[in-house]
matplotlib code that plots the C-alpha trace (Angstrom):
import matplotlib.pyplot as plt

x = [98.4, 95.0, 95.4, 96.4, 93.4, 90.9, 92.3, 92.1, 88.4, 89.6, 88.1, 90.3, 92.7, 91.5, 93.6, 94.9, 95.4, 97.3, 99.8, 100.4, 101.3, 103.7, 105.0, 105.7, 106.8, 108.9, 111.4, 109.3, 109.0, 106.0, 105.8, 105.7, 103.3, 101.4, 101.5, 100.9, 98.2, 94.5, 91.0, 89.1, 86.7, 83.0, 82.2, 85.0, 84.1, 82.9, 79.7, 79.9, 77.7, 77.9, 75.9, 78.2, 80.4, 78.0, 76.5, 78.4, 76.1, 74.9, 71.1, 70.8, 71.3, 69.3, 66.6, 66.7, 67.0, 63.8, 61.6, 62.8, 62.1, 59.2, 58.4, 61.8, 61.0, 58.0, 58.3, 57.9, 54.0, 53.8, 52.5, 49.0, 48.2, 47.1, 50.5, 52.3, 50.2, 50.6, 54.7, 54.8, 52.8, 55.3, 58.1, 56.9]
y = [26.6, 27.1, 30.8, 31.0, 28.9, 31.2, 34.4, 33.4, 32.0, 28.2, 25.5, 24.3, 21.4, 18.4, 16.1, 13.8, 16.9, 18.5, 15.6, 15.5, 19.2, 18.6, 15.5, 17.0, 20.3, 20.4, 17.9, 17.0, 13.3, 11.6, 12.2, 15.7, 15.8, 13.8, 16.4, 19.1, 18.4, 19.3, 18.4, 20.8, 22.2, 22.0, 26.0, 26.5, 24.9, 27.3, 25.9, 24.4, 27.0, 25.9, 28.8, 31.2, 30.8, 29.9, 33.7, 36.5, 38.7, 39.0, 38.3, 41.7, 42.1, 39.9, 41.0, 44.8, 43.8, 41.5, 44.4, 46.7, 44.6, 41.9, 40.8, 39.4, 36.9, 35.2, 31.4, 30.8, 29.1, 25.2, 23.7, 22.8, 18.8, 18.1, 19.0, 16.9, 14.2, 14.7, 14.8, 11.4, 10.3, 11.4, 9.7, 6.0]
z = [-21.8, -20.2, -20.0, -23.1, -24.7, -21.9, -24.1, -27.1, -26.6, -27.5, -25.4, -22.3, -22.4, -20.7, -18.7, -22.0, -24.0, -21.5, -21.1, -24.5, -24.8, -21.9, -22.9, -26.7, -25.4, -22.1, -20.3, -18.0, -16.5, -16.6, -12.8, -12.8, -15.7, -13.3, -11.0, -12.6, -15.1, -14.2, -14.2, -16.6, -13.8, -15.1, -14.6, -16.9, -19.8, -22.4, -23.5, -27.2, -29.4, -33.1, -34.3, -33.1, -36.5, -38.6, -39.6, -40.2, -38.5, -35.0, -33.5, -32.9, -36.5, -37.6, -35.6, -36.4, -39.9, -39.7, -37.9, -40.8, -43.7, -42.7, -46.4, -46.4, -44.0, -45.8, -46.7, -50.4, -50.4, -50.9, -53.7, -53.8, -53.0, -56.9, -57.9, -55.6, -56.6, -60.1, -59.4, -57.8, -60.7, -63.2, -61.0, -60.5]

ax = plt.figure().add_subplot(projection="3d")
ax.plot(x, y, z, "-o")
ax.set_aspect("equal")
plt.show()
């Protein structure tokens, strides 16, 4: 089960999950499954990295992209103070 999680770049079972795959998949007694369930060991966690599927390109994309076309990458300007003042105004 570990391999297969290590090649297809899922996270490893810990110890619960592990017993429940065994328990819900094999014959096995409780005592073996006792035996032969594992301790994730800490070098072999895949560190959790949310960003990874959050854009469909990579950094290195994103960062030839930004050195090619700068004025993309300027922030709209905020609005003067007078017209946030005059917007709370409008709104009490």
């Amino acid at each position: 089960m570990q391999s297969r999680a290590l090649a297809s770049d899922r996270p490893l079972l810990d110890t619960d999950e592990q017993r429940t795959a065994l328990t819900n998949t094999t014959n096995l007694t409780p005592e073996i499954i006792g035996q032969v369930v594992q301790p994730v060991p800490p070098a072999r966690r895949p560190a959790h990295r949310p960003w990874q599927d959050e854009s469909p390109f990579s950094i290195e994309e994103v960062v030839a992209f930004a050195a090619e076309h700068p004025d993309c990458l300027v922030a709209p300007m905020a609005k003067p103070a007078a017209s946030r003042a005059q917007n709370r105004a409008r709104h009490v």
